[in-house]
N, C-alpha and C positions, 0 to 999 in steps of 0.2 A: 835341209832345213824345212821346217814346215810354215807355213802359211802365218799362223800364231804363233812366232817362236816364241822361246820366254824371256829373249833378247829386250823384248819391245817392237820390232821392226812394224809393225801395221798403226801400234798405238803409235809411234813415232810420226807416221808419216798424216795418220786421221787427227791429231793434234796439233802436227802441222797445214792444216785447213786453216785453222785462227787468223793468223796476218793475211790470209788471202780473202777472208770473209770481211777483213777490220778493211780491209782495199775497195774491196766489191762494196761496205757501205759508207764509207766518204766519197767515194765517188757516187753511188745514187743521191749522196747529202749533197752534194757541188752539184749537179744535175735535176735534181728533180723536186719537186716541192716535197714538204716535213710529212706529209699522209704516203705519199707513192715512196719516198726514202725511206719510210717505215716496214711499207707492205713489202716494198726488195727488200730488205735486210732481214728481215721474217720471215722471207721465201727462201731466200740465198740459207739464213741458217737452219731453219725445217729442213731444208734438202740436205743438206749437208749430215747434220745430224741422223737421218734417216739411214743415210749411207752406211756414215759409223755404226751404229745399231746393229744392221745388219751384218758387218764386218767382225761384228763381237770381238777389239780386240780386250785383253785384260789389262786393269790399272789407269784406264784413261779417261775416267769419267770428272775427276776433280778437273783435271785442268782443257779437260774439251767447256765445261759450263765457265769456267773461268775465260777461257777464248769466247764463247757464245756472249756472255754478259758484257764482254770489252766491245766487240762486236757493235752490241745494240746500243750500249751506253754514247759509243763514241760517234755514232752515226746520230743518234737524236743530237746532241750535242754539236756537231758540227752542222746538222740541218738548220738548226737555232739560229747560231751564230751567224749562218748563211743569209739566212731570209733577215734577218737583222742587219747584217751589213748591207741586202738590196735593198731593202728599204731606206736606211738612211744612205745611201747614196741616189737614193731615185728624189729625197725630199731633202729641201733647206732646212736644219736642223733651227734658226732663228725662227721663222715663217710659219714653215709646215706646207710650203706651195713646193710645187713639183719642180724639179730644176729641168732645165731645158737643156734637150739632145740635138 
């Protein structure tokens, strides 16, 4: 069998990057402020994508952009959410004074 069968086997597996890219950016969102969570998950899928590219397999372009887009949406989104929960949890929502560690 070759390299690019017509199976799918390569599209399979470079389309399987998605959930591992959707992992790599909730975790830079639980970790790292909304600018640096951005710039890895931008990094994370630039590279990723590059790869694919090169690998040229056939038929995987709908749904590599479709893992790509989940990817980014779901990292800004949980970056949000993140600094939003430290935040009110670092201040008294009645006050707005800082709660005491």
């Amino acid at each position: 069998m070759s390299a690019c069968s017509p199976t799918g086997g390569p599209a399979a597996g470079i389309v399987g990057l998605g959930p591992v890219l959707i992992g790599i950016g909730l975790y830079a969102a639980y970790f790292l402020s909304l600018p640096a969570a951005r710039a890895h998950a931008l990094l994370a899928a630039g590279a990723a994508s590059a790869g694919a590219l090169v690998a040229t397999p056939g038929h995987f372009l709908l749904p590599w952009l479709i893992g790509l887009v989940a990817t980014l949406v779901l990292t800004e989104a949980h970056a949000r959410l993140n600094g939003q929960l430290r935040a009110e949890a670092s201040t008294d929502s009645l006050t707005g004074v800082a709660n005491r560690r």
